[in-house]
C-alpha positions as CSV (number, residue, x, y, z in Angstrom):
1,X,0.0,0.0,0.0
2,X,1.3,3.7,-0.5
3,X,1.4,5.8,2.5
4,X,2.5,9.4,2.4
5,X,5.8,10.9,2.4
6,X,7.3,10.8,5.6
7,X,4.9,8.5,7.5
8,X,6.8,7.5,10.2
9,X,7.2,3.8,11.2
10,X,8.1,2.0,14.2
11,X,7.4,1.0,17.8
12,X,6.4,1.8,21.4
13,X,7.5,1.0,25.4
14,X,6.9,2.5,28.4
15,X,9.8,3.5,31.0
16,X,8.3,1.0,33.9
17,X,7.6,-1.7,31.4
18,X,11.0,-2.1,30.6
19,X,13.8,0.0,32.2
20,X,13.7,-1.8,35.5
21,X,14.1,-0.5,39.1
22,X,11.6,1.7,39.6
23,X,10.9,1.0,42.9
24,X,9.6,4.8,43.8
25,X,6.1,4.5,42.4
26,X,2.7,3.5,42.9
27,X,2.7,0.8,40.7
28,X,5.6,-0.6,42.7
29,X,3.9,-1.1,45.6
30,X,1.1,-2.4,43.9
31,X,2.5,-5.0,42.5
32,X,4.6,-5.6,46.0
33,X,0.6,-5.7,47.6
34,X,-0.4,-9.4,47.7
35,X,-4.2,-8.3,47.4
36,X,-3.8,-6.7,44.4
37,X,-4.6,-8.2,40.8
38,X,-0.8,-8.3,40.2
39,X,0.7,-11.3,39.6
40,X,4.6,-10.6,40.1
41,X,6.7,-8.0,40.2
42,X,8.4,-6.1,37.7
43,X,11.1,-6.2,39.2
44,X,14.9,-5.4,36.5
45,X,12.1,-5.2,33.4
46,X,14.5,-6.1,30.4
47,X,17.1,-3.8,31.9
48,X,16.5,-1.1,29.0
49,X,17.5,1.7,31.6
50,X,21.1,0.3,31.5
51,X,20.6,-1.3,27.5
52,X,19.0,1.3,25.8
53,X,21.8,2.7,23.0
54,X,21.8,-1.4,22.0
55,X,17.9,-1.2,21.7
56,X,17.7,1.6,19.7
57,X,20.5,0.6,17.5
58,X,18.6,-3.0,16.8
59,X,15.3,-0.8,16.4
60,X,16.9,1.1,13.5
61,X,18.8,-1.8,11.9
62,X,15.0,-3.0,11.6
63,X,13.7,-0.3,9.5
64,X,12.1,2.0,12.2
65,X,12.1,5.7,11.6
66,X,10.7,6.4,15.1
67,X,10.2,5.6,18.5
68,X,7.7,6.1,21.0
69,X,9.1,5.6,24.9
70,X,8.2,7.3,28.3
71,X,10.2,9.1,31.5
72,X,9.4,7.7,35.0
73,X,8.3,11.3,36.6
74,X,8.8,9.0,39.9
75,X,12.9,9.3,38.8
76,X,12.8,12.8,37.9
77,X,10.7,13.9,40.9
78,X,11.4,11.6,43.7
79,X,10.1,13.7,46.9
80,X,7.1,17.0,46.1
81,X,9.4,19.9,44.5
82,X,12.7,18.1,44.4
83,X,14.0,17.2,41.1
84,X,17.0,15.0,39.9
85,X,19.6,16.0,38.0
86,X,21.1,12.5,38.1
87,X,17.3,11.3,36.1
88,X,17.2,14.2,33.9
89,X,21.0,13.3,33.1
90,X,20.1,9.7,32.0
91,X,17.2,11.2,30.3
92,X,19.7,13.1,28.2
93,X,21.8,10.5,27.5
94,X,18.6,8.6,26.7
95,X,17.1,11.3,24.1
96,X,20.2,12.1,22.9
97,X,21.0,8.5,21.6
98,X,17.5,8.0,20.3
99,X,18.5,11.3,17.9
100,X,21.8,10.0,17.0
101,X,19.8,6.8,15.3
102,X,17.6,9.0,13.1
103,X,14.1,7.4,14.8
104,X,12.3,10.4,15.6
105,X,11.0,10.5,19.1
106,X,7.8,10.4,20.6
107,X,8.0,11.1,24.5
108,X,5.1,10.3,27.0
109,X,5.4,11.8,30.2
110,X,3.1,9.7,32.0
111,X,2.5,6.5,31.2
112,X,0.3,4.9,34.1
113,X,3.1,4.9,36.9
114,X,2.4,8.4,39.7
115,X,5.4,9.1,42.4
116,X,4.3,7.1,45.5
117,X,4.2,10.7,47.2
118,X,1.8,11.6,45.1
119,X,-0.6,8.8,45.0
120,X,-0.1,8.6,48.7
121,X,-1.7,12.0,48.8
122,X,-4.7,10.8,46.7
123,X,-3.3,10.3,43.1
124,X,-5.4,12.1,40.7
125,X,-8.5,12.4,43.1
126,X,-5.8,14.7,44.9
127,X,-7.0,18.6,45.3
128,X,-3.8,19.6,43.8
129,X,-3.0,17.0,41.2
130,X,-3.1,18.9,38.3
131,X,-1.2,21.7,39.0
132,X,2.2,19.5,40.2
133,X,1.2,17.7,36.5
134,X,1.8,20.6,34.9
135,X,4.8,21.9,37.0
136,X,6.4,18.6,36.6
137,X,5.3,19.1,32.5
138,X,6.8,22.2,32.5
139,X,9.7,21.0,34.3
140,X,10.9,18.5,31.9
141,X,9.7,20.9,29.2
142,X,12.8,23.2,29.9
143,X,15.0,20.7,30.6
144,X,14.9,18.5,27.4
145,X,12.8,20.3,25.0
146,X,15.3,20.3,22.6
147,X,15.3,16.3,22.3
148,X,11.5,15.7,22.5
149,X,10.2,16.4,19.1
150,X,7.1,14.7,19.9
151,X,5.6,14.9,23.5
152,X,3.0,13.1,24.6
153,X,1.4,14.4,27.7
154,X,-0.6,11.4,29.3
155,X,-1.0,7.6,27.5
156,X,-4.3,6.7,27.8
157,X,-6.3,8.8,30.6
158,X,-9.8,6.9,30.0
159,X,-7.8,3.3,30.3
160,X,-6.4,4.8,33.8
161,X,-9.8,6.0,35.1
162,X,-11.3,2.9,34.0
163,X,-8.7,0.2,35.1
164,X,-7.9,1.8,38.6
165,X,-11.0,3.3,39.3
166,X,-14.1,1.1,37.9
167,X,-12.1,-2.5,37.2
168,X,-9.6,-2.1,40.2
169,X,-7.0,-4.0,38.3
170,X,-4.7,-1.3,37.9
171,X,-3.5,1.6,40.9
172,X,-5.5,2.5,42.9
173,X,-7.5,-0.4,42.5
174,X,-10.7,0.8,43.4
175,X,-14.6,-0.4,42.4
176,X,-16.4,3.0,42.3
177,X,-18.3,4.5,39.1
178,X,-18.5,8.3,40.4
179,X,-14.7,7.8,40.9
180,X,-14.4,6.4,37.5
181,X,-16.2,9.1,36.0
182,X,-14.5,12.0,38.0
183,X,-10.9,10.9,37.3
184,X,-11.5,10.7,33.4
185,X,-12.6,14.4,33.8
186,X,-9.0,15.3,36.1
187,X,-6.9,13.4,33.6
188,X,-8.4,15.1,30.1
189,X,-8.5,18.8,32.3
190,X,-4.4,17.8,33.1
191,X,-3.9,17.6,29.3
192,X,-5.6,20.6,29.0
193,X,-3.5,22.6,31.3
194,X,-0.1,20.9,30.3
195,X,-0.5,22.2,27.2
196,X,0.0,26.0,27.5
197,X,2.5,25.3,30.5
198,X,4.8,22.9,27.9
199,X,4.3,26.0,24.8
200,X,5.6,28.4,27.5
201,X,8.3,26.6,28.5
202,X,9.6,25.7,25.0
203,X,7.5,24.4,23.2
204,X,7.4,21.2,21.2
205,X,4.7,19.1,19.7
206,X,2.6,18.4,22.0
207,X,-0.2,15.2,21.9
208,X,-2.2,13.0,24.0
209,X,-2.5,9.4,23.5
210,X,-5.9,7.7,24.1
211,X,-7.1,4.1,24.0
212,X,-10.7,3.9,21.6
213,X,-12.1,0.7,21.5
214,X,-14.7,0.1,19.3
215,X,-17.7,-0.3,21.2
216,X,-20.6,-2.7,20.6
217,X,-23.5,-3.4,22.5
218,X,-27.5,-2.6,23.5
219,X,-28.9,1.0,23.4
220,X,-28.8,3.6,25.2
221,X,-26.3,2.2,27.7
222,X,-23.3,1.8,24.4
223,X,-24.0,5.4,23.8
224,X,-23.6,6.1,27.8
225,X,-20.0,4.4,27.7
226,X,-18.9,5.8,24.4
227,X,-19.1,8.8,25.7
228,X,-17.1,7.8,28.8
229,X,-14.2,6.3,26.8
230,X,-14.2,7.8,23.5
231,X,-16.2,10.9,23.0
232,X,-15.6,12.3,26.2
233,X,-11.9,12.4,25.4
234,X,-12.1,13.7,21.5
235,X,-15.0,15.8,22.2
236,X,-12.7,17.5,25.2
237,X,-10.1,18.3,22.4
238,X,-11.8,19.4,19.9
239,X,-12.5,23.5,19.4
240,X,-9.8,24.3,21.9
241,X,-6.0,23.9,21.9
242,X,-5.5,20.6,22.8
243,X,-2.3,19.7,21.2
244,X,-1.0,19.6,17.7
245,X,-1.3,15.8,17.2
246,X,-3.8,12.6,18.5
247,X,-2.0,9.4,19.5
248,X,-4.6,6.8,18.9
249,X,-4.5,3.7,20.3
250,X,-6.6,0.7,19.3
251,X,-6.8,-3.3,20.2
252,X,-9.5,-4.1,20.4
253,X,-13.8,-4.6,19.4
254,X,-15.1,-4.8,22.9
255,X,-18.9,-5.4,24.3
256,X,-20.8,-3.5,26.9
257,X,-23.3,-5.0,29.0
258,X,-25.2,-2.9,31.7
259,X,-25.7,-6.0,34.2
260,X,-22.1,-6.4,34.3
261,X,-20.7,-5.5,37.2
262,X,-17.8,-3.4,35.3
263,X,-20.0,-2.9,32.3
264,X,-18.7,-5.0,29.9
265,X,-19.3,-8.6,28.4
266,X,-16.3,-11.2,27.1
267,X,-16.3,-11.1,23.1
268,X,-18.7,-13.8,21.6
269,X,-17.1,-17.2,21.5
270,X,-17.1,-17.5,17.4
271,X,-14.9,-14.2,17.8
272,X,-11.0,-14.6,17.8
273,X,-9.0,-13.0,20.4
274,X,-6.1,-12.6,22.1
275,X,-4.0,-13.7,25.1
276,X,-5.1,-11.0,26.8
277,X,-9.1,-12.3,25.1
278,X,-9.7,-9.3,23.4
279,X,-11.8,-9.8,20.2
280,X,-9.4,-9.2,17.0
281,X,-11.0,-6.9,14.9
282,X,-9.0,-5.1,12.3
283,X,-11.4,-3.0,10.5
284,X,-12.3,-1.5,13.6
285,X,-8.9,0.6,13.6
286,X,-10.2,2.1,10.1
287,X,-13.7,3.0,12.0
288,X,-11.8,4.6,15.0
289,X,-9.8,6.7,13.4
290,X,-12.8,7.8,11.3
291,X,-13.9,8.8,14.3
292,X,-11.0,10.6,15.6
293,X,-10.5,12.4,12.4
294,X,-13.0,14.4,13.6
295,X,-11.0,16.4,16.0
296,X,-9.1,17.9,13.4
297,X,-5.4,16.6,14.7
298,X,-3.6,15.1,12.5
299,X,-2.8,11.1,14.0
300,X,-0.3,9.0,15.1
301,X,-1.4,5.5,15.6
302,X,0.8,5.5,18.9
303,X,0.1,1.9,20.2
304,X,-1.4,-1.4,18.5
305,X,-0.6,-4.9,18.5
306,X,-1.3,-8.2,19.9
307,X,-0.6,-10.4,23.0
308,X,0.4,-13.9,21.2
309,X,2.9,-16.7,21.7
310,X,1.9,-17.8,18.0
311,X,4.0,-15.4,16.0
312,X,2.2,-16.4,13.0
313,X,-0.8,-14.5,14.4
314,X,1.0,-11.3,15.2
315,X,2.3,-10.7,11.4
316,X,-1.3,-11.5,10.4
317,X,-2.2,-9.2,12.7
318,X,0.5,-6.3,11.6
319,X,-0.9,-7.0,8.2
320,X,-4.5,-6.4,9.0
321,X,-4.1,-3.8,10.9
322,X,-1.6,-1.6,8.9
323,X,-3.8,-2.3,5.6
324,X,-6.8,-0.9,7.5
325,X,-4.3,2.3,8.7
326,X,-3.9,2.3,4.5
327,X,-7.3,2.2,3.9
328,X,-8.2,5.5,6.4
329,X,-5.8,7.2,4.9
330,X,-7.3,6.7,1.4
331,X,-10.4,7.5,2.6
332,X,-8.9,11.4,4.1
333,X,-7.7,10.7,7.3
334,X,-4.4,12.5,8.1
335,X,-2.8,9.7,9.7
336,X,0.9,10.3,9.9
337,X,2.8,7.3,11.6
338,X,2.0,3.8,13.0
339,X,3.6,2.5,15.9
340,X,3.1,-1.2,17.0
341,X,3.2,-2.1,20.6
342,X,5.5,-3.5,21.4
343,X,9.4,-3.7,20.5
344,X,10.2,-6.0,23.1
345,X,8.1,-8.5,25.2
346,X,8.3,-6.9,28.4
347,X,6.4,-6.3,31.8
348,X,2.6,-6.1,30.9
349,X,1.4,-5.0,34.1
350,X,-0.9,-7.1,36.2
351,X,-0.9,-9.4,33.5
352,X,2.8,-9.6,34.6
353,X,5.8,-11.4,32.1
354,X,3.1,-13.5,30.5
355,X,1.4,-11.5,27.4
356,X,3.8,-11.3,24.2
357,X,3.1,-8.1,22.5
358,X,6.9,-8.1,21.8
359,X,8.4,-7.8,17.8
360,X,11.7,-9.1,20.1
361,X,12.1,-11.7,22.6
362,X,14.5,-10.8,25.4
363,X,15.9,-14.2,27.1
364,X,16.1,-14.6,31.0
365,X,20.1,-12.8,30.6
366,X,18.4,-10.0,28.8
367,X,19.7,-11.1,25.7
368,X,17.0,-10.0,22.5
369,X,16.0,-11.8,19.7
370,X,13.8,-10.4,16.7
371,X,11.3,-12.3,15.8
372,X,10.1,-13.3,12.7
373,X,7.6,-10.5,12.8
374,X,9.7,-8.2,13.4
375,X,11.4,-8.4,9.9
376,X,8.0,-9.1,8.3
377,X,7.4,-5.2,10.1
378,X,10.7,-4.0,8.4
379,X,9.0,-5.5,5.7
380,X,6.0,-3.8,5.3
381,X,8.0,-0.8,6.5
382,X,10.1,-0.9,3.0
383,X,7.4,-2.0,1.2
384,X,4.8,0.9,2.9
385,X,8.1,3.6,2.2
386,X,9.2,2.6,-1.6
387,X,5.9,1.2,-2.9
């Protein structure tokens, strides 16, 4: 399929998925909490804090042209008000040898993990949570603007309100709909005032990442929770400055079901799915970012994949999915990159070590291995650059 001129290709991690060590957050002791739905420990990740120039090297030498990765605000603000040179430092180092491999970088600030100070003070139901957001926003802003080309302010606010608040299988882990509905409304108003604090402090393009499934389901309640996880989100960006880009994220076709007790009902059982037993459903990418067209961003499809051991099924799925990215974009939607998650199987949060969204293996000594999907990726990569 042709895709424009300079569509960017590549893939996606988070800093407490893979770096290892981060033992200053609230998904630490969650997972430390034998209560909780964890199931282990993340423990030394896949050691990318102390591997990363290697990673991003083997990224490149695979065809990707960009990168999508996150900073552990836990590191760079250990204590309220006190920030560390030593993380911003390795943050540098980081940045600067993402540059040095050509992959263009797209930088998420916050990707699920809080400072343990700060969720011990209430997390995002905390009276001044969005202001130390945006000082912490800010803060990083100054300090490496100049390697953050893309910046992604929070990954996937309506999947944190939902997991933590409604499901409780994610921080906090609480079971409370007016919680669930509050927190999505903190999170989208925390993008919103991140964004004039990153302009002023130097500016960069700015973005927020958000999980859409595509809903299915009886009326009115489907209308009721599309507008808590999708249309909540786009609608809350759109006539405003919300950004300069989207980051959509999409895995799944997923059921709603008002007698559940979370709302929602397991796919069918003539539907495929995953390990993680979400319903695979390619064409519902092309209908979601029909949808998010409509905020008038141009997109970056900043996560999708699938949790398999079969590898066979994931370059199906890369297939399928990218061809319905090419179909969008013939239809009119400004969709400039695809990012698959993941590059590496890594730490899939209560899920723990056991989902494989990884294009590379990484063996008990940290040692990687593509798979064979990952060069069918540089595949489609070359193929999707030089038609």
């Amino acid at each position: 399929m042709t895709f424009p001129d300079g569509f960017l290709w590549g893939s996606a991690t988070s800093a407490h998925q893979v770096e290892g060590g981060n033992t200053n957050n609230d998904w630490w002791d969650f997972e430390q909490t034998p209560a909780s739905a964890a199931r282990w420990s993340s423990g030394d990740g896949i050691d990318h804090f102390h591997r990363y120039a290697d990673d991003f090297a083997l990224l490149a030498s695979l065809g990707h042209t960009a990168h999508r990765l996150s900073l552990e605000w836990s590191r760079i603000e250990p204590a309220p008000g006190q920030f560390s040179r030593a993380a911003i430092g390795h943050y540098r180092r980081v940045l600067t040898e993402l540059a040095a491999t050509g992959m263009a970088g797209f930088v998420t600030l916050h990707h699920f993990t809080l400072p343990r100070w700060l969720a011990a003070r209430g997390g995002w139901l905390a009276s001044d949570a969005t202001d130390l957001f945006t000082r912490y926003c800010a803060f990083v802003t100054e300090a490496l603007g100049d390697l953050m080309p893309y910046l992604c302010t929070i990954n996937e606010p309506q999947m944190i309100a939902l997991h933590g608040y409604l499901e409780g299988y994610h921080p906090p882990g609480l079971t409370n709909p007016a919680l669930w509905r509050r927190v999505g409304g903190v999170l989208l108003d925390a993008h919103l005032a991140a964004v004039p604090a990153i302009r002023a402090a130097g500016g960069t393009q700015i973005g927020l990442a958000v999980q859409l499934p595509l809903l299915d389901g009886p009326e009115p309640f489907l209308s009721l929770m599309r507008h808590e996880i999708v249309d909540r989100y786009l609608d809350g960006l759109t006539g405003v400055d919300g950004g300069d880009w989207l980051g959509v994220q999409y895995y799944r076709k997923q059921w709603v079901d008002p007698a559940s007790p979370f709302f929602f009902a397991p796919p069918p059982p003539d539907v495929p799915v995953t390990q993680m037993g979400w319903a695979v459903h390619p064409d519902g990418l092309r209908e979601i970012l029909h949808r998010a067209a409509r905020v008038g961003l141009p997109i970056y499809v900043t996560e999708n994949g699938i949790a398999t051991e079969d590898d066979t099924e994931r370059i199906a799925y890369l297939r399928s999915h990218v061809a319905a990215v090419g179909q969008a974009i013939a239809e009119g939607v400004d969709v400039r990159g695809y990012l698959h998650w993941s590059a590496f199987d890594n730490f899939e949060w209560s899920e723990g070590y056991r989902p494989r969204f990884g294009l590379i293996a990484v063996d008990d000594d940290f040692t990687r291995h593509p798979k064979p999907s990952a060069h069918a990726f540089a595949g489609i990569i070359r193929q999707g650059t030089h038609p």
